[in-house]
C-alpha positions as CSV (number, residue, x, y, z in Angstrom):
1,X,117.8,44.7,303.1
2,X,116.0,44.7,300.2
3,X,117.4,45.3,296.4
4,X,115.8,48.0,294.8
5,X,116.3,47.7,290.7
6,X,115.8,50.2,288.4
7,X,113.3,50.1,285.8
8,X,114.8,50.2,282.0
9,X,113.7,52.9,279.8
10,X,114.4,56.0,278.8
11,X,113.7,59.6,280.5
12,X,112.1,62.8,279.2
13,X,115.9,64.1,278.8
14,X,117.5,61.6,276.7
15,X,114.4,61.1,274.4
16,X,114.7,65.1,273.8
17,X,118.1,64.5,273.6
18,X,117.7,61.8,270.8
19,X,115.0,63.3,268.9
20,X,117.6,66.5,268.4
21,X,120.1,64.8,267.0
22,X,118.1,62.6,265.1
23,X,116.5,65.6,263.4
24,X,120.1,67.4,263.3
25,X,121.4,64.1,260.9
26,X,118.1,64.6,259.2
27,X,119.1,68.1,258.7
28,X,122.2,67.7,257.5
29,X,121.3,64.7,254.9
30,X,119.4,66.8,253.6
31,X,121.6,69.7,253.4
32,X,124.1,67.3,251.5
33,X,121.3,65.6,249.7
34,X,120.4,69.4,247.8
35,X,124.1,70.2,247.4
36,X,124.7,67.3,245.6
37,X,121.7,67.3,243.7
38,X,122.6,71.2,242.6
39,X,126.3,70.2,241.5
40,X,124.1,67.2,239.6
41,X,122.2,69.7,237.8
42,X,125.1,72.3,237.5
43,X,127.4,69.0,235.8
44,X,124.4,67.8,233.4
45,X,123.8,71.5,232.3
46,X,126.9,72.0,231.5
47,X,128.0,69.0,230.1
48,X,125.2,69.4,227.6
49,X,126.1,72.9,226.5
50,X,129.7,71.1,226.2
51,X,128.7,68.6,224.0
52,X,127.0,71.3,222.1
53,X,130.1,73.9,221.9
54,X,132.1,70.2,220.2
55,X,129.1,69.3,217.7
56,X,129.2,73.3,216.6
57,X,133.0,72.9,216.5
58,X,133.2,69.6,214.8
59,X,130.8,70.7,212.0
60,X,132.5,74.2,210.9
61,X,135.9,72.3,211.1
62,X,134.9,69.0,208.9
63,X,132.5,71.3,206.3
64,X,135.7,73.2,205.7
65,X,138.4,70.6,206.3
66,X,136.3,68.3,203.4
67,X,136.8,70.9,201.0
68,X,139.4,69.0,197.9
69,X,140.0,70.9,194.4
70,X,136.8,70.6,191.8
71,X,137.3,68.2,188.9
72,X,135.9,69.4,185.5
73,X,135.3,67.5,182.1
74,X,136.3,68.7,179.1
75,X,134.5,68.0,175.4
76,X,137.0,65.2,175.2
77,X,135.5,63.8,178.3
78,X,139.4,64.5,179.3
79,X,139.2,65.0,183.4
80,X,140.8,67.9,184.7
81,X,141.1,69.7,188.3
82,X,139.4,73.4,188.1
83,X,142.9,75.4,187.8
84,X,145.1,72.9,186.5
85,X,145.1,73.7,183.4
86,X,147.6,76.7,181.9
87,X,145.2,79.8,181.6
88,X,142.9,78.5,184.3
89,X,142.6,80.5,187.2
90,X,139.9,79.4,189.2
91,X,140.6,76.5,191.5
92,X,138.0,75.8,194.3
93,X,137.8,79.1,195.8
94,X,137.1,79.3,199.4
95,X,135.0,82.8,199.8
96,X,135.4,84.5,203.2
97,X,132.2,87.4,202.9
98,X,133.7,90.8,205.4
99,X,130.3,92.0,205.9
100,X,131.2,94.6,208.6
101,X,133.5,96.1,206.6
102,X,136.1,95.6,209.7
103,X,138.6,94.1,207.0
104,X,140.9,93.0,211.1
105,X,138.5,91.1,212.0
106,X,138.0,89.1,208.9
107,X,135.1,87.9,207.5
108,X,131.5,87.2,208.7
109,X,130.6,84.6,206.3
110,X,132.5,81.6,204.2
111,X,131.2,79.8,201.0
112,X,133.0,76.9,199.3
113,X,132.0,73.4,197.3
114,X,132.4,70.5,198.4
115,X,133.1,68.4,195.5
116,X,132.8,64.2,194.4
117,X,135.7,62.9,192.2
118,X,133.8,60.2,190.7
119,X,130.9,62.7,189.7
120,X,132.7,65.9,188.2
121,X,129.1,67.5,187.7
122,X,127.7,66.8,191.3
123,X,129.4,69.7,193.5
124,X,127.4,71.3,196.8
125,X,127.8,75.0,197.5
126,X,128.3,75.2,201.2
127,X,127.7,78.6,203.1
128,X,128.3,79.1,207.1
129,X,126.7,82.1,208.4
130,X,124.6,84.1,211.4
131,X,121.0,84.6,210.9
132,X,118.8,86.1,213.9
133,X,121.9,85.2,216.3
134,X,122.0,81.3,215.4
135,X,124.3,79.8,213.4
136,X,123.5,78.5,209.9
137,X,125.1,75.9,207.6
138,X,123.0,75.8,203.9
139,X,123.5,73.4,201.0
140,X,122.9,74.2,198.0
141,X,122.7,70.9,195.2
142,X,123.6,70.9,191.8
143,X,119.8,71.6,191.0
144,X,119.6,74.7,193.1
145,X,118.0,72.9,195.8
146,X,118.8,74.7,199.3
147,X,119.1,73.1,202.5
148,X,119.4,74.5,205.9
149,X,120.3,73.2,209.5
150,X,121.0,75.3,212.4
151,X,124.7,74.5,214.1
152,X,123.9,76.1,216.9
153,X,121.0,78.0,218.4
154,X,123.0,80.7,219.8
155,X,126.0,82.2,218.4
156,X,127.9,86.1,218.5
157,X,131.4,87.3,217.2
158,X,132.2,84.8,214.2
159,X,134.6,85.7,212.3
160,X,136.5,83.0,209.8
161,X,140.0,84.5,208.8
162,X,142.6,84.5,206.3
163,X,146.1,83.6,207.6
164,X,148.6,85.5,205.6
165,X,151.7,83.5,206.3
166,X,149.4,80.3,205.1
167,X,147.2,80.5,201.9
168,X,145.8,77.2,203.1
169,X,144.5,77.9,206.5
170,X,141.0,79.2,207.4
171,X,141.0,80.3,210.8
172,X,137.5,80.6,212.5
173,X,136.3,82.4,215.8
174,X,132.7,82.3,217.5
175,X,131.1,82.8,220.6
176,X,128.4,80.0,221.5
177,X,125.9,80.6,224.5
178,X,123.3,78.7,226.1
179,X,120.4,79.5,224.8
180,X,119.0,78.4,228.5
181,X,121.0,80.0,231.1
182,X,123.2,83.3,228.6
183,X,125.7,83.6,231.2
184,X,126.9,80.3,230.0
185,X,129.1,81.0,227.1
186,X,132.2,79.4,225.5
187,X,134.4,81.2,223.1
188,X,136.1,79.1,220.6
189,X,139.1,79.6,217.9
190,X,140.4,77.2,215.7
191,X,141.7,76.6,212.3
192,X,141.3,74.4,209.4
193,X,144.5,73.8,207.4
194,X,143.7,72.1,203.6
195,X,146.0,69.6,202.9
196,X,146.0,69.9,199.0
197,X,146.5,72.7,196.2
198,X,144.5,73.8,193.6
199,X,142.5,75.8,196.7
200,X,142.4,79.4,197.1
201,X,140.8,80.9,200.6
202,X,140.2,84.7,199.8
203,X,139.0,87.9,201.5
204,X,136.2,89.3,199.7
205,X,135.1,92.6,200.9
206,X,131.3,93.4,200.5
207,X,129.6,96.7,199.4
């Protein structure tokens, strides 16, 4: 009796049966490939805006957080920090602007100087405010020459108040969106406490 042996290879079946799940784990790399490349994109989107929100944040809080009492010379080249002296009553006065006359909310705008001990003439007139919905810092230099930057692009709801129960704390609210995707927002709310006298933070309604 004769052995018959089968031939090797592979029938209509199984190939059909391998090219499905071939294309099925082709399928699904896929699938897995977009998700991950989606929560990529959704991680580098908003870990930009993040690093945008901190920058905003950093900014408003050092500005105000450098702010130290003015020193003034008198005729006798005699230094003297603005509001020392017996009479004088105008220390470096931090200027919080309430421009929607909403006196709860606080104020809309802040001014203040930052000042250099070594140079009693040299002091820069800071201002932090919202123009066309982005956030503003100007300096202005002891010859009245005005610089701007832009903190952040996009910016609703600030608000820099006056703690009552603290005469040396500036507190400061804002909402920052992405200027790319709006639904991406971040509110913030922090304050700034100056560690030294001779400052005075004040409310100043506007007409």
């Amino acid at each position: 009796m004769k052995n018959i042996s089968r031939k090797s290879g592979f029938t209509l079946i199984e190939l059909a049966v391998s090219t499905v799940i071939a294309a099925l784990i082709g399928l699904i790399i896929v699938v897995v490939y977009r998700g991950n490349l989606t929560t990529w994109r959704w991680g580098q989107k908003h870990m930009e805006f993040n690093q945008k929100v901190q920058l905003a944040m950093k900014q408003v809080f050092t500005d105000i957080k450098k702010v130290n009492p003015i020193v003034i010379q008198d005729k006798k080249d005699n230094l003297w920090f603005q509001g020392e002296k017996i009479g004088d009553l105008f220390p470096n006065l931090v200027k919080i602007y309430d421009k929607d006359k909403n006196i709860e909310n606080g104020g809309e705008e802040i001014t203040f100087y930052h000042a250099i001990f070594t140079r009693p003439a040299e002091k820069t007139n800071i201002r932090i405010f919202l123009e066309n919905g982005a956030l503003l810092r100007e300096a202005t230099d002891p010859n009245g020459t005005k610089m701007r930057i832009v903190i952040s692009d996009k910016v609703e709801e600030l608000h820099f108040l006056v703690n009552t129960q603290d005469i040396y704390e500036v507190g400061v609210q804002m909402r920052i969106i992405d200027e790319d995707d709006p639904k991406i927002k971040e509110d913030l709310a922090f304050a700034v406490h100056l560690d030294t006298d001779l400052i005075c933070v004040k409310l100043i309604p506007m007409e």
